[in-house]
N, C-alpha and C positions, 0 to 999 in steps of 0.2 A: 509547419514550415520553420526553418533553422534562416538565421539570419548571421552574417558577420557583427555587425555594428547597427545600430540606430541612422547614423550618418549614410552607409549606406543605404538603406533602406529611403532615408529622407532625399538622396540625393538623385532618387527618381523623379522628383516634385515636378522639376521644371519643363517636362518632355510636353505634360499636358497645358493648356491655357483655357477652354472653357467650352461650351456647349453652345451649338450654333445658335444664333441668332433666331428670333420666332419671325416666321415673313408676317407681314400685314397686307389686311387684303385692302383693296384700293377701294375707298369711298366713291358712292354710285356719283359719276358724272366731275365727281373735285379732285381724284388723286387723293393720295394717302402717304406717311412714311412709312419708309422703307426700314429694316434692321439697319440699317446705320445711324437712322433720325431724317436721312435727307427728302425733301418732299419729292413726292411721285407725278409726275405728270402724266395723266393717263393715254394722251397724244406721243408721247415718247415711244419711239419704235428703235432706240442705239442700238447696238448689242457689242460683245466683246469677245474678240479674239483669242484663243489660248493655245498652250501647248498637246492637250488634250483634245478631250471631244464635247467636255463641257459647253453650253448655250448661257447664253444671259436671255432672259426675257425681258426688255426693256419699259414693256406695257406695266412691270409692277417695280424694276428700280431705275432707280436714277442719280447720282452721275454711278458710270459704271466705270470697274478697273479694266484698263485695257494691260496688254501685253508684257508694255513696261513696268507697268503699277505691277502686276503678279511676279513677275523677275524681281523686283525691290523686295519686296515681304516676303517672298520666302526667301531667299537669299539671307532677308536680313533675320527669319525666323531658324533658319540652318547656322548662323554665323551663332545665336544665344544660347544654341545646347551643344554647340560643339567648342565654341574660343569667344565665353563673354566678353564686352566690353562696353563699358558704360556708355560711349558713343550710338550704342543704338538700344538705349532705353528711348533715343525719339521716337522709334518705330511703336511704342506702347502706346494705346490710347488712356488716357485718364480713367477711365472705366473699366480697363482691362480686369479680366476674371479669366481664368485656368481651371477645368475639370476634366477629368480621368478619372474611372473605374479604374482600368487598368492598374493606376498609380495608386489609387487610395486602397486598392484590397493589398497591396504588399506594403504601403505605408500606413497601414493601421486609423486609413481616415476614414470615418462612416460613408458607404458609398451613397454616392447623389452628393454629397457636399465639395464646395470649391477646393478645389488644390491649393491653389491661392487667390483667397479675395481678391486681393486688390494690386496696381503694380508695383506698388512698394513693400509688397513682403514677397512678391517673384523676384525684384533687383536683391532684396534683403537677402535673399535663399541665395542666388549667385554670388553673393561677395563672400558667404561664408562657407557655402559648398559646391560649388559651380558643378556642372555635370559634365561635361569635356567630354561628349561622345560625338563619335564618329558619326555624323548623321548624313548618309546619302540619299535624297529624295530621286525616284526612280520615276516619277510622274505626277505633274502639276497640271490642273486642268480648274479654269474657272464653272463654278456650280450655279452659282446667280451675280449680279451683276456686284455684291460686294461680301459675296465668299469662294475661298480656296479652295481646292479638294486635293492632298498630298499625298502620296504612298512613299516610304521611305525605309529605310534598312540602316541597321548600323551593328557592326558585328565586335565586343569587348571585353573586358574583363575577367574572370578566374578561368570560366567556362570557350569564351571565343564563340559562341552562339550566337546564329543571326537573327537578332529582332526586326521584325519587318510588322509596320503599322501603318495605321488613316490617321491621318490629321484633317480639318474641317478650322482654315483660318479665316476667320469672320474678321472685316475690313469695316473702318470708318472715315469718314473726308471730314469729319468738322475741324479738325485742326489746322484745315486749308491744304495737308496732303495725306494721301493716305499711309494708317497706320492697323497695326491689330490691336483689335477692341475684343476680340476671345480666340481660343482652340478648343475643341474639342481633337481629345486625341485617346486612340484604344489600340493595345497592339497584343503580340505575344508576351504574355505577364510572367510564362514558365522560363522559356528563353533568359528574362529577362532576370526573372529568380537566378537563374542559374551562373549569370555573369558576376552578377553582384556575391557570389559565395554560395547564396540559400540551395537547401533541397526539398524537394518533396517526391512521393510518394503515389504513382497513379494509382486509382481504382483496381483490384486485382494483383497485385504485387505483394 
């Protein structure tokens, strides 16, 4: 595969943020935490409303995002790949982690390893290569009581080819509101080659 630049290539980084959350199962009779950290009450029966068809099981999280919470974060997840701006690094949980296959086989990062550890080499990668794509999310549906499930499309650069992907944004409340604490995000990688410059070669050609 033929690349324009390094930059480009690098400048995929940000699309991905990390790999869901492991649920935990509830301790017999006491509740358990949940992927976020917050304790589980096994009496808890909430659940949360979406724009999808997504359920929360309440019986293994707890607090759960409702409506408004999922409007915030993706909003504010659509605003940082398409028009950074440092005002919503509050959206990042202290622990945030980013991974992509997708991203790391055309960024040359060993796949299974983070895009970016940590949130301060996600802000670091935006101030110096921002990605400024067009991201329109086509369906947002809560998966459990503190993750997203996104489908989205964003059509750019040399090629005009539409990438259309899953995101999985995994939510935390310890900051007293909720923020993204991971993505896991995989999309069309060729698409994607193709906007940024690169080519390749199917099987048979």
């Amino acid at each position: 595969m033929l690349f324009t630049s390094s930059l480009a290539i690098l400048s995929l980084a940000s699309l991905g943020l990390a790999s869901p959350l492991e649920t935990s199962k509830l301790a017999s009779g006491t509740g358990a935490t949940n992927p976020a950290g917050n304790l589980v009450n096994a009496a808890d029966n909430s659940h949360v409303k979406s724009k999808g068809k997504g359920k929360c099981h309440g019986a293994q999280y707890t607090p759960c995002l409702n409506e408004d919470d999922i409007d915030t974060l993706v909003k504010a997840y659509v605003r940082m790949i398409s028009n950074w701006n440092d005002a919503d690094a509050k959206y990042l949980a202290e622990d945030f982690v980013d991974l992509s296959d997708s991203i790391n086989s055309l960024a040359r990062i060993p796949l299974g390893s983070p895009t970016f550890p940590s949130k301060q080499a996600f802000i670091d990668h935006q101030h110096t290569q921002p990605d400024n794509l067009p991201l329109k999310v086509t369906h947002q549906s809560a998966c459990s009581c503190s993750e997203i499930a996104l489908i989205w499309q964003a059509t750019f650069g040399a090629a005009q080819e539409q990438v259309r992907g899953l995101t999985i944004l995994g939510a935390t409340k310890h900051a007293g509101y909720w923020q993204i604490a991971s993505v896991d995000v995989e999309f069309n990688g060729l698409a994607y080659l193709a906007n940024i410059g690169g080519s390749y070669t199917l099987p048979g050609q």
